[in-house]
C-alpha positions as CSV (number, residue, x, y, z in Angstrom):
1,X,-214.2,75.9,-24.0
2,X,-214.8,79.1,-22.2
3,X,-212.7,81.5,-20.1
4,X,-213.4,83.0,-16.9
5,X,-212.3,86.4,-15.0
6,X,-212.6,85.6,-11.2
7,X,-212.5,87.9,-8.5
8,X,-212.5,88.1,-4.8
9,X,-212.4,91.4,-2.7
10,X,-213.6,92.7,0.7
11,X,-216.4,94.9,1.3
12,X,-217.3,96.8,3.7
13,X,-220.9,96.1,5.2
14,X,-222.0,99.7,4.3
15,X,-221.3,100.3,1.0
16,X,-223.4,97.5,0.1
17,X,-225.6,99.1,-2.0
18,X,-223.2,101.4,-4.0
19,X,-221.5,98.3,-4.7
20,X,-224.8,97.0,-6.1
21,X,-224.8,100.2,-8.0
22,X,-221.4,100.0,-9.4
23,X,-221.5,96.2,-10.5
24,X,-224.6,96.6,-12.3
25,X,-223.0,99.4,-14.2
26,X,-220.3,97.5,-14.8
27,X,-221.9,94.3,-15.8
28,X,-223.9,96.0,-18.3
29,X,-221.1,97.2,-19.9
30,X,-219.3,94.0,-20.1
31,X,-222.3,92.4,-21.2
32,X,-223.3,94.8,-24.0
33,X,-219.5,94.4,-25.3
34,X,-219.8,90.9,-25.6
35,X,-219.5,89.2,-22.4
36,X,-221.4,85.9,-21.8
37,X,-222.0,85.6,-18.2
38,X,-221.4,88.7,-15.5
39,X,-221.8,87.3,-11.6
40,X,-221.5,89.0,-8.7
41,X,-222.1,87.2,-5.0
42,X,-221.9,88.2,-1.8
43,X,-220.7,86.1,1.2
44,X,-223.2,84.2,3.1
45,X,-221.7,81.0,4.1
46,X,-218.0,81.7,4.5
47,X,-216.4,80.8,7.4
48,X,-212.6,81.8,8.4
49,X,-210.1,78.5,7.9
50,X,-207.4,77.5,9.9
51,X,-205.2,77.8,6.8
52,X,-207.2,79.6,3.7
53,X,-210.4,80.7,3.3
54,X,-212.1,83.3,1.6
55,X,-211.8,85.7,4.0
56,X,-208.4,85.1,5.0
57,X,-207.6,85.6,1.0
58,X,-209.0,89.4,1.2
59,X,-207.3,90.1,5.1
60,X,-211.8,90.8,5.9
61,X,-212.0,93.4,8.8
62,X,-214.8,92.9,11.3
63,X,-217.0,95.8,9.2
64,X,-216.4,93.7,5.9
65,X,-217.9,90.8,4.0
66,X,-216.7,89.1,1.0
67,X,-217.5,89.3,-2.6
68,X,-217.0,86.5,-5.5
69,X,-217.9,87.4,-8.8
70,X,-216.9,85.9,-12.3
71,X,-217.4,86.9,-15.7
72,X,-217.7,84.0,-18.6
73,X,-216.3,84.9,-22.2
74,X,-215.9,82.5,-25.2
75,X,-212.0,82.3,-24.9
76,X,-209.2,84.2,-23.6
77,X,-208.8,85.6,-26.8
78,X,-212.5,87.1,-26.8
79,X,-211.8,88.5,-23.0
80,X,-208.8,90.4,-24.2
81,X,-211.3,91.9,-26.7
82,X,-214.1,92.4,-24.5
83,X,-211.8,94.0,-21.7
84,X,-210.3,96.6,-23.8
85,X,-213.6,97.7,-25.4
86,X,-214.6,97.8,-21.6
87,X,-211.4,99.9,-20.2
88,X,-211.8,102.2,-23.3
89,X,-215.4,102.5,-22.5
90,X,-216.1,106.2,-21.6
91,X,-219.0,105.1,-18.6
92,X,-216.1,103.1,-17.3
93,X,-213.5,106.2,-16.4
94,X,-215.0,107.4,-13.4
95,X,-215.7,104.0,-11.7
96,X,-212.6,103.1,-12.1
97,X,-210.6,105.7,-9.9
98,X,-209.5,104.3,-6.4
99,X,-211.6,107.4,-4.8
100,X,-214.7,106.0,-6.6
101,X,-214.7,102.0,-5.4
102,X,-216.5,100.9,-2.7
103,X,-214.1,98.8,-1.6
104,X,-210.0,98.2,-0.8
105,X,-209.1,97.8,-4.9
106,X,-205.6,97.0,-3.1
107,X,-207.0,93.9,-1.7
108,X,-208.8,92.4,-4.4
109,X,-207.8,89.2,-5.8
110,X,-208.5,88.1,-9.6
111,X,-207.3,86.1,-12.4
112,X,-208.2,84.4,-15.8
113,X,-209.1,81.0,-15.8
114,X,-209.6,78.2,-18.7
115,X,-212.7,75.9,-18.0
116,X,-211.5,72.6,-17.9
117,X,-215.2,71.2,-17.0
118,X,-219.2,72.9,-18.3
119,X,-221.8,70.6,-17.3
């Protein structure tokens, strides 16, 4: 069965488009070393909770929105491989310094996840 990276993180309203930028950078990368799927979303239905909700999970300021994005792999075996190809990848070294996000790195959320269910 396949495994997932998730991610949630804030972003503010007006680096929308660098943010664009950035993930399809970076989902070209993760694609061309081997990824299956590379999603990114941005909120459009989200509405604060009384108890969770997404963006609650991020602390979102007034000037943010939210972003979910996922990236699919075979295993967690393959996304250990995939990710360090990715991390040594050269293209990957500037967009990966805190100056250089669009967004609070500090307040993203993430994790690896084993698909119990693919219909």
């Amino acid at each position: 069965m396949a495994y997932v990276d998730g991610f949630v993180l804030p972003l503010p309203k007006a680096n929308l488009e660098s943010y664009r930028e950035m993930a399809a950078k970076c989902g070209a990368i993760w694609r061309e070393h081997g990824a299956l799927e590379f999603r990114e979303c941005i909120a459009e239905d989200v509405k604060p909770g009384k108890l969770t909700s997404f963006p609650q999970s991020v602390n979102l300021e007034a000037d943010e929105t939210v972003v979910f994005a996922w990236v699919v792999y075979e295993s967690r075996a393959h996304r250990d491989e995939v990710n360090q190809k990715v991390m040594k990848d050269p293209r990957m070294a500037d967009m990966m310094k805190p100056e250089s996000m669009p967004f609070d790195g500090k307040r993203m959320i993430y994790g690896g996840f084993e698909m119990i269910i693919d219909l």
